[in-house]
N, C-alpha and C positions, 0 to 999 in steps of 0.2 A: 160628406159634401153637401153641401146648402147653397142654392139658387134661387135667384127671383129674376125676370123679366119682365117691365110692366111699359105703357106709353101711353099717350094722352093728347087729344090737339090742344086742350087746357086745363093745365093743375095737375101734377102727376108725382105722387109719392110713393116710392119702395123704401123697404127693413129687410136685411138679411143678418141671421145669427144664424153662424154655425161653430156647434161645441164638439171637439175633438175626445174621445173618451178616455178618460184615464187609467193605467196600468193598478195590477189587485196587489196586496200584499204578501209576498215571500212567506214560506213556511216557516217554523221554527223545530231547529235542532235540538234533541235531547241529551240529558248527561250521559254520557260514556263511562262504564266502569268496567276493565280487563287486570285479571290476574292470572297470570300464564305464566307454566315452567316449560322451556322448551326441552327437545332441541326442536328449529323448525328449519326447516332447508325448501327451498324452491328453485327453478330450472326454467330457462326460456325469460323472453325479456318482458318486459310491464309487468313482472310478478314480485312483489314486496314481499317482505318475510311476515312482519307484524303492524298492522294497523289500529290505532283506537283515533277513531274522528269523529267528532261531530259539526257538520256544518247547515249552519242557515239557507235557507231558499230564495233565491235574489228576487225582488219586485219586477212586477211584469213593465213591460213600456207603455208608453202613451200611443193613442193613436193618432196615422196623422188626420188632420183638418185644413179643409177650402170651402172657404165661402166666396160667393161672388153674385154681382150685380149690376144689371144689363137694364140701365131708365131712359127715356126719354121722353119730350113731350114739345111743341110750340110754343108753348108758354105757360113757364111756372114749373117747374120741377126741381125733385131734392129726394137724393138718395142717400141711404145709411146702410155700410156693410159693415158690421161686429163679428170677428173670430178670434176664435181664441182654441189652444195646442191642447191635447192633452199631456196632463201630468205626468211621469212615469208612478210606479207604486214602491214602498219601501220594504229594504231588506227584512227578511227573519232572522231572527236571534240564533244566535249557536250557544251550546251548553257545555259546561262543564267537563274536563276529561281526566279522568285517575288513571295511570296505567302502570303496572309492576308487575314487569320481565324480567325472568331469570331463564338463564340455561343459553347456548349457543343457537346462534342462527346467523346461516350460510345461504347466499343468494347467489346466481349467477344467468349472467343477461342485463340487458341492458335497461334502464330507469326500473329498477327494481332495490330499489330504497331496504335497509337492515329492519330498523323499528321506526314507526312514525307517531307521536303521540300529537293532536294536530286541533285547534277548535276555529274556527273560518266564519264571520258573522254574513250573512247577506249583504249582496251589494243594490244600491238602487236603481230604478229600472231609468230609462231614460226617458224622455220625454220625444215626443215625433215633431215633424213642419209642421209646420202653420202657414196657412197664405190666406189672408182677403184682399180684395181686388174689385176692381168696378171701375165701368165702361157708362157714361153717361152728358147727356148732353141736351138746349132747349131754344128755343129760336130767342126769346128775350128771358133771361133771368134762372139760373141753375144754380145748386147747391149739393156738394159731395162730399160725403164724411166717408172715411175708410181708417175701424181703431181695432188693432191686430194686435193680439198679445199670446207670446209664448210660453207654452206649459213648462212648469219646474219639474226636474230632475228628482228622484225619488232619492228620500233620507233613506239610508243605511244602519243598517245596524252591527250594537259593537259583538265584540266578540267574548269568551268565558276562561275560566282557567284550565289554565293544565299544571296538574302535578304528574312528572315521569321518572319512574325508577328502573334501573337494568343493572342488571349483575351478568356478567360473563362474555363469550367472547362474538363478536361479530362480524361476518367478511365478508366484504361484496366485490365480484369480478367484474361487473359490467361498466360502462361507462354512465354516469347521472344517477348513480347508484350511490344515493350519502348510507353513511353510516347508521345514526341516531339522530332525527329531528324532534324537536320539543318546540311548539310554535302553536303562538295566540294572534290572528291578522283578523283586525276591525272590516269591515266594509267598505268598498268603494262606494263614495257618492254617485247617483246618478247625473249622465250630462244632461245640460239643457240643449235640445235641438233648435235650429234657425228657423228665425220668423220672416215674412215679407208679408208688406203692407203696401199697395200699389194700384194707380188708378188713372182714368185720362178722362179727362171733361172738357166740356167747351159750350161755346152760348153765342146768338149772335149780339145780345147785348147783357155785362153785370152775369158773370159767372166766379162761382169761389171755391176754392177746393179745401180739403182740409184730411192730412195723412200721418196717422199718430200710430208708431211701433215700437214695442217692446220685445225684446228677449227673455225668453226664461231663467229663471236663477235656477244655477246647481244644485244638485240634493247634499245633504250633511253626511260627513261619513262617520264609519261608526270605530269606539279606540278598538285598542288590541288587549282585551281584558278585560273585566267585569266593570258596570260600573261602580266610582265608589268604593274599588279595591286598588290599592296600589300597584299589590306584586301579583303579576299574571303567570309568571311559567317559571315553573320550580323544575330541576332536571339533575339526573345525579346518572352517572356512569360507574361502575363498578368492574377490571379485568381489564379487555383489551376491546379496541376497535381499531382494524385492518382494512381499508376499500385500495384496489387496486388499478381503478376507472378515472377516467380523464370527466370533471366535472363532479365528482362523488365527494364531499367532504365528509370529514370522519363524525364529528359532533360539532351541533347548532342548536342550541337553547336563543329563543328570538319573539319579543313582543312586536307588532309592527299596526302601527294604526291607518286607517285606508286612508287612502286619496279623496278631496274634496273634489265636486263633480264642477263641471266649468260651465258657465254659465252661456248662453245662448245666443249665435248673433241675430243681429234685427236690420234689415233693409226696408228703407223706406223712402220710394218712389214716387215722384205723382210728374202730369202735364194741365194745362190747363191753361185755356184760351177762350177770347172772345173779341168782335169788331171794337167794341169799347168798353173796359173796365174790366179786368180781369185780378184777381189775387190768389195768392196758394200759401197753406202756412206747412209745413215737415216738420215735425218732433219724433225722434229715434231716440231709443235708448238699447244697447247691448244689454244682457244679462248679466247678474253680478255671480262670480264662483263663489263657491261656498269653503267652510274651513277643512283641515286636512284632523283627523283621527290621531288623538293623542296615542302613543307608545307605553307601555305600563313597564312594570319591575322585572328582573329577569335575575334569576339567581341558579347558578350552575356550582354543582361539585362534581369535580371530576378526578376521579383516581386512576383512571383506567388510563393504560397504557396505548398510544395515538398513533399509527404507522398513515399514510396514504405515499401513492408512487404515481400517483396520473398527474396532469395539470391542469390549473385550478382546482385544485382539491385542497382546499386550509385544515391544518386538524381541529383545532376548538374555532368556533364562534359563539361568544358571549353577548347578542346587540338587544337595543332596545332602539326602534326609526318609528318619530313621527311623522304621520302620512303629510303627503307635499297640499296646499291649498288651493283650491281651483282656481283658473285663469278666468279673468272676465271676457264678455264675449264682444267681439267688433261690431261697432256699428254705422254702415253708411244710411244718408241721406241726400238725398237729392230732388229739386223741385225745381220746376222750370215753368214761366206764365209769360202770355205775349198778346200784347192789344191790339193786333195790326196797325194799322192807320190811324187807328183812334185815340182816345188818351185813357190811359190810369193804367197801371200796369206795374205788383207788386210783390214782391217773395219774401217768407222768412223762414230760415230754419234753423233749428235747435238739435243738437247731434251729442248723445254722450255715451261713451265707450264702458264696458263694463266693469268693475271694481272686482281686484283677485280677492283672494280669502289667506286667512291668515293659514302657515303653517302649523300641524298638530308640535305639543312639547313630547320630547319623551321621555324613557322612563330610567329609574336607577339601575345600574349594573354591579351585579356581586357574582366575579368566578373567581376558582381556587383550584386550582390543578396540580395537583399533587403524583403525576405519573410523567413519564416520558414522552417527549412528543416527537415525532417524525416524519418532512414532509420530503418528498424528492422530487415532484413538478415543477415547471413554472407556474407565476401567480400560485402559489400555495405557500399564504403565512401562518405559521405556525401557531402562534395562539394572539385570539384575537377579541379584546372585550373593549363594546362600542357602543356610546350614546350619542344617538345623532337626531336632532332636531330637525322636522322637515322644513323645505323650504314655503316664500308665502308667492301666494300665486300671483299671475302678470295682469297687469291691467291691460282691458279690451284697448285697440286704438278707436279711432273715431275721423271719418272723412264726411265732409259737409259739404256740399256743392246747391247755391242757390239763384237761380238766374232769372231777368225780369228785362221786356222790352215793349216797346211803346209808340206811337209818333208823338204822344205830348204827355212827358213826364210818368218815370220807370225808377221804382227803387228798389232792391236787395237787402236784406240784410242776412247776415251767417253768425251765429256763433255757437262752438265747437269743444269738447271739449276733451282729451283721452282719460282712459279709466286709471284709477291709482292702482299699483300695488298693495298689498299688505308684509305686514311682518311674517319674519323668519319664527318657528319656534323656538323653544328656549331647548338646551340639553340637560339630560339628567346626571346625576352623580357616577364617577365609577369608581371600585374598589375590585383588584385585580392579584392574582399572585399566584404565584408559581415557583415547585422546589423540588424539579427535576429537570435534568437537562432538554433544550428544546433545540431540534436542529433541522435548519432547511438546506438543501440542494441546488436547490432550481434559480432561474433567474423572478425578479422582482417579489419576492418572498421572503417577505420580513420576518424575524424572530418570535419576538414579543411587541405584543402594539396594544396599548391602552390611551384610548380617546376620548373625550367628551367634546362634541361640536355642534355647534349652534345652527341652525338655517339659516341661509340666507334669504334678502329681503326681495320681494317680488317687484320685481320692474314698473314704472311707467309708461303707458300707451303711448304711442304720438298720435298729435291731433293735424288734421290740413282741412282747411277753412276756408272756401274757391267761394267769392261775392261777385258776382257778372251783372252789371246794367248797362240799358242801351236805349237812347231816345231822340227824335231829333228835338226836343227842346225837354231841357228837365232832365237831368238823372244822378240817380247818386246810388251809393254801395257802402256796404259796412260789413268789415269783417273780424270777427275775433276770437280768437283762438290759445287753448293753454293746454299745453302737455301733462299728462299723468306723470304727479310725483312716485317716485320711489321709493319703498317704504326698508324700514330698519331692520337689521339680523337679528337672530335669537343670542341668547345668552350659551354660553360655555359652562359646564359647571365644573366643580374638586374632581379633580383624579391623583388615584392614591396606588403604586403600582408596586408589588416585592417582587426581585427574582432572587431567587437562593442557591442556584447551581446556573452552569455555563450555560451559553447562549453561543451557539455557532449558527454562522451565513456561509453557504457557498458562491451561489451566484451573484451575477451584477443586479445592480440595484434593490441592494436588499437587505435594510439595515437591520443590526441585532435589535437593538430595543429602543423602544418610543413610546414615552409618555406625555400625554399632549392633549393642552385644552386648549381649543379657539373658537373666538365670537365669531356668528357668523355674518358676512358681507351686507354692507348695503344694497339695495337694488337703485339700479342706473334712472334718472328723471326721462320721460319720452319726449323727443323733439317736436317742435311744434312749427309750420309753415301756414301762414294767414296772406291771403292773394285775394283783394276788392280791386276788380275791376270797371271804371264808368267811363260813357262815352257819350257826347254829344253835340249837335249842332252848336247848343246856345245851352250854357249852364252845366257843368258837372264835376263831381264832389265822389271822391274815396276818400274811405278813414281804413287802418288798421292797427288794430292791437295783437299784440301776439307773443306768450310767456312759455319758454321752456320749463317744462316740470323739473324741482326739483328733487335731486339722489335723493337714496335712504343712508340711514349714522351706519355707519358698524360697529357692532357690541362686541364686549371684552369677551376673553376666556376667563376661567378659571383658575384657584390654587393647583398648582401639582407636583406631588411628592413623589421621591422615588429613591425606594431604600437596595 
């Protein structure tokens, strides 16, 4: 916290800065190497059979930050308050995991996971508020700055490989109780926290005010697998796996890149008055989000024979998901000046909403199952190999309100405008197959399902653009305003899919097999409302302009084969 109060019957100047601290840097996780023959059995619930993880230390947060400032004097004064957010700090690195398991292992109780081979990068830390503010005021002639900017979101870090081998048999009774996970997840971005920038002045003659805010941008997230390396999670099963738990799937080999962090909102307020002559200028800006963590390679061999009996329990999952991209952050503004009696009386303000990030791509998919599969839940499909591109994040909206009055000539002016979206990511390849029979029970439990699907495009902000003047002689208003476009899907890519023996469905809605690539959606343009309002005895003038963002394309799918 940072203060000044100062005053003067003539000439009187304050400076306030205050720096919010920023978040340290997340640790870094080391390689993992286990080579283990079991048998291992555990009892009671939160007890896993076999762990190899190595995960990163998430960045610490920002702290928050208030600055403020309390001036005045009779004549002659001008105050300046500067603050600004701390930072958050950025993920640590996660390392490397080898793991090869042999022999049976038996669990029982509940989130007690068979074997987990697992590497998890740092997320970044977030950033804290921000507020400067100031209270100031002079019998003839004042002056008031207040520029408030929000600390960024801590970048993330990615994440490292796993190679996992297992031979033999594994069963878990509990419910949340998967089988075999084999999983590489990048970092979540850190968010940007909300800024305000806010102040009241006044004079009895020639007073101005002046309020400029920013939001912080989100931190970068981090992919799901090395960098620089395509294929992140190698994973082979060998014998049988058996979960008997509602939410337990049997085997998940899964690249997954994190979430881009969302950028910050920003408010920015002011009043400001005086007997004769008064003006206020507002510029806001939201934070922009940052992009979402690419998805890497994902290649599964599975011999091993696949039982589950709970619901949602699928037996294979083969996926590669790029992380979704952060949202940009909202921003209002508002400014409001008035001359009493006197003349000149002026506002303008500038408002723009924050800008999403685009969607991470993901990665190629290669599974081959070559055992029997068996699911008997609901939601539990049977075998399941997936590239899905994340989506791109939304753009901030943005509200603008600028108001001005007078007894001899008052102007406004507003323009507004919302944050775009970005792109969807792109999907990666899949190559899929199966040559044993696969059969589900349950209702919405599909067969065989091979996908590649693109992200969709992040939305458009809407903008509203509020211009108020009032005088009895003289006034006028200007207001304009334009919606955040919409930004374009990701691509779809080849999918290539064999089944070699039967495929039975029992339940409703639950087809045997689906091979399927689709581009993914545009995102929608943000509407946009532009409102100048002027009034006066003698003389007055509105204008508006005002443009709907436009959507985002939607992108194709893919070749797809299917023997």
């Amino acid at each position: 916290i940072a203060g000044t109060i100062s005053g003067a019957g003539v000439g009187n100047g304050a400076v306030t800065v205050g720096l919010g601290g920023d978040g340290d840097l997340g640790g870094t996780g080391g390689a993992v190497t286990l080579d283990l023959e079991g048998p291992v059995t555990t009892y009671g619930d939160r007890a896993r059979g076999v762990v190899a993880q190595s995960i990163g230390g998430g960045g610490g947060n920002g702290a928050v930050n208030i600055g403020g400032t309390l001036a005045g004097a009779g004549t002659g004064n001008g105050d300046l308050t500067v603050a600004v957010g701390g930072s958050g700090g950025g993920g640590g690195a996660s390392g490397r995991v080898d793991a090869d398991v042999s022999g049976n292992i038996y669990t029982v109780g509940d989130f007690s996971d068979g074997f987990i081979a697992q590497t998890i990068g740092g997320g970044g830390g977030n950033s804290a508020i921000n507020i400067g503010a100031a209270i100031s005021g002079g019998g003839v002639g004042n002056g008031s700055g207040k520029i408030s900017l929000g600390g960024a979101g801590g970048s993330a870090s990615n994440s490292d490989i796993v190679d996992a081998f297992y031979s033999g048999l594994i069963t878990t009774f509990g419910d949340y109780s998967r089988g075999m996970l084999a999983q590489s997840v990048g970092g979540g971005g850190g968010n940007a926290a909300g800024n305000v920038a806010a102040g009241i002045s006044g004079a009895g003659t020639g007073n101005g005010d002046l309020v400029v805010g920013v939001g912080g941008d989100g931190g970068g997230a981090g992919d799901g697998g090395r960098e620089g390396v395509a294929l992140a999670v190698t994973a082979e099963a060998h014998g049988q796996i058996v979960t008997y738990g509602k939410n337990s799937g049997a085997f998940t080999a899964q690249s997954i890149g994190g979430g881009g962090g969302s950028g910050g909102y920003n408010v920015s307020a002011s009043g400001s008055g005086a007997g004769t002559g008064a003006g206020g200028v507002g510029i806001g800006l939201g934070g922009d989000g940052s992009g979402g963590g690419a998805g890497k390679g994902v290649d599964a061999d599975i011999s091993a024979n696949i039982w589950t009996y709970g619901e949602s329990s699928g037996g294979i999952l083969a996926q590669s998901v790029g992380g979704g991209g952060g949202d940009g952050g909202f921003n209002v503004t508002a400014v409001g000046t008035g001359a009493g009696t006197g003349a000149g009386a002026g506002t303008v303000t500038v408002g723009l909403g924050g800008t999403g990030a685009r969607g991470g791509n993901s990665g190629r998919v290669d599974a081959d199952s070559t055992g029997t599969v068996f699911t008997e839940g609901d939601n539990s499909t049977g075998f399941l190999a997936q590239s899905v591109g994340g989506g791109g994040g939304n753009g901030g909206f943005n509200v603008n309100v600028s108001i001005a009055g007078s007894g001899t000539g008052s102007g406004a002016v507003g323009v507004g405008l919302g944050g775009d979206g970005d792109v969807g990511g792109d999907a990666g390849e899949v190559y899929a197959s199966t040559d044993k029979t696969v059969t589900t029970r349950g209702d919405n439990s599909a067969g065989v399902v091979a996908q590649s699907i693109g992200g969709g495009g992040g939305n458009g902000g809407f903008n509203v653009t509020v211009s108020v003047s009032g005088a009895a002689t003289g006034s006028g208003s200007v207001g304009v305003g334009l919606g955040g476009g919409g930004a374009g899907g990701g691509v779809g890519k080849r999918v290539e899919l064999t089944v070699d023996e039967d495929v039975t469905t029992s339940g409703a809605n639950s087809a045997g097999v689906i091979a399927q690539s689709l581009g993914g959606g545009g995102g929608n343009g943000g509407f946009n409302v532009a409102v100048p309002l002027s009034g006066a005895g003698t003389g007055s003038g509105a204008v508006a302009v005002g443009l709907g963002g436009d959507g985002g394309t939607a992108s194709d799918g893919g070749t797809v084969i299917f023997r």
